[in-house]
C-alpha positions as CSV (number, residue, x, y, z in Angstrom):
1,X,0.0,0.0,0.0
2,X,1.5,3.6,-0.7
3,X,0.6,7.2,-0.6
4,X,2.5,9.9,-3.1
5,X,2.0,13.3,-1.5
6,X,0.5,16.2,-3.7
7,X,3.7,17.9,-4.6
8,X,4.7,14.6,-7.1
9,X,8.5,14.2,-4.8
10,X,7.6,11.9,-2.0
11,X,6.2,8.4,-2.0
12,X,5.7,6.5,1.2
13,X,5.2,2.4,1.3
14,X,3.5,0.5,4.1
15,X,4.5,-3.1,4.7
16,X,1.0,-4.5,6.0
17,X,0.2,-8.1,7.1
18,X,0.4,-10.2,10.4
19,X,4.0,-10.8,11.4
20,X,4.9,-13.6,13.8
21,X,8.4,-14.4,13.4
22,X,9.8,-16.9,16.2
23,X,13.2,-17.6,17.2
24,X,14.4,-20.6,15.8
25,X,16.7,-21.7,18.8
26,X,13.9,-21.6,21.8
27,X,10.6,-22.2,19.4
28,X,9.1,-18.7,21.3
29,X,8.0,-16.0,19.6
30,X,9.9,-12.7,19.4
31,X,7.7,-9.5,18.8
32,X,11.0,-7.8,18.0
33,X,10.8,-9.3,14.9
34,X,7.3,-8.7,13.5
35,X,8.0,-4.9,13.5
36,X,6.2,-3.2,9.5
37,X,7.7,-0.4,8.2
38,X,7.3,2.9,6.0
39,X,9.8,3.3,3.0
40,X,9.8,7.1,2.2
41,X,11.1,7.4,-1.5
42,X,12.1,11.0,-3.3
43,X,10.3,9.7,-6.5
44,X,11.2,13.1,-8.9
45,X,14.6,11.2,-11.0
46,X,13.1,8.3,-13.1
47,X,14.6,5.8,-10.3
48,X,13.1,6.4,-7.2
49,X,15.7,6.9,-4.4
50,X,14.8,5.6,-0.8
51,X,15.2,8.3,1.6
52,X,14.3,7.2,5.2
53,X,12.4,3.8,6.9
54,X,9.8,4.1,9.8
55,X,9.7,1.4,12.0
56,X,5.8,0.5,13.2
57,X,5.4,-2.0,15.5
58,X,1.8,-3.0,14.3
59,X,-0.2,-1.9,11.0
60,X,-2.5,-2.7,9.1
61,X,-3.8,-0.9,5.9
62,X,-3.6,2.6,6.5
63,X,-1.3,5.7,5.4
64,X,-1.9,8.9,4.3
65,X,-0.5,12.1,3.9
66,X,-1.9,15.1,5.5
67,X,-3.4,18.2,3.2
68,X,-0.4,20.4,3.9
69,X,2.1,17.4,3.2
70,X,4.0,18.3,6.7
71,X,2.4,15.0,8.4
72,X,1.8,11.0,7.6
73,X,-0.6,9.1,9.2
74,X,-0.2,5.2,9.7
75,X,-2.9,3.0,11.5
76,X,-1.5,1.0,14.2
77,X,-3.4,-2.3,13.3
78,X,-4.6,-4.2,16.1
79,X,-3.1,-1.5,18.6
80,X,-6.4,0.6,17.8
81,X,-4.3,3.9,17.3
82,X,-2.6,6.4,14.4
83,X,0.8,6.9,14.3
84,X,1.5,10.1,13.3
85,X,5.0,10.9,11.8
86,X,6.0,14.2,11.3
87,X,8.6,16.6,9.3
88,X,10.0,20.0,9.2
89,X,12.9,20.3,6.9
90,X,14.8,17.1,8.4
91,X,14.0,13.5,8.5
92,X,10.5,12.2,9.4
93,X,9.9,11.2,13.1
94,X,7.1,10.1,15.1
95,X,5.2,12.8,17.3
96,X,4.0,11.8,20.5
97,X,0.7,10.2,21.0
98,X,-2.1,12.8,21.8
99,X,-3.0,12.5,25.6
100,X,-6.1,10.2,26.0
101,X,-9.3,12.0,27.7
């Protein structure tokens, strides 16, 4: 799944699905390794070059872009929450969860 935001540079690409990886030795499973991610790609050259990967402990199916292009929005799957990554000239990083009420 993918979003391309508005101003035709910036592609991001959820990995989406139901990761259980277990460790081979003990037979457990690790959640460590059943992390999805978010490749953000400058797609303006003909080959799109990968810029930056988000790390998301649980998706599902969901990414978008806000309006303005400043935020990206990634469901958090069976967590029942948004993760919200944001930038300001830098790299993207995740903004803190809103406080619950």
């Amino acid at each position: 799944m993918g979003e391309a935001l508005g101003d035709g540079a910036t592609l991001a690409v959820l990995t989406t699905g139901y990761n259980r990886w277990t460790e081979s030795a003990t037979g457990k499973r690790n959640p460590g390794l059943g992390n999805e991610y978010v490749f953000i790609f400058d797609v303006r050259a003909r080959q799109p070059v990968r810029k930056q990967v988000l790390t998301v402990p649980n998706t599902w199916a969901g990414i978008a872009f806000s309006p303005d292009g400043r935020s990206l929005h990634v469901s958090g799957g069976v967590d029942d929450s948004v993760h919200t990554f944001v930038q300001d000239g830098g790299p993207w990083t995740e903004a803190p969860a809103p406080p619950l009420r």
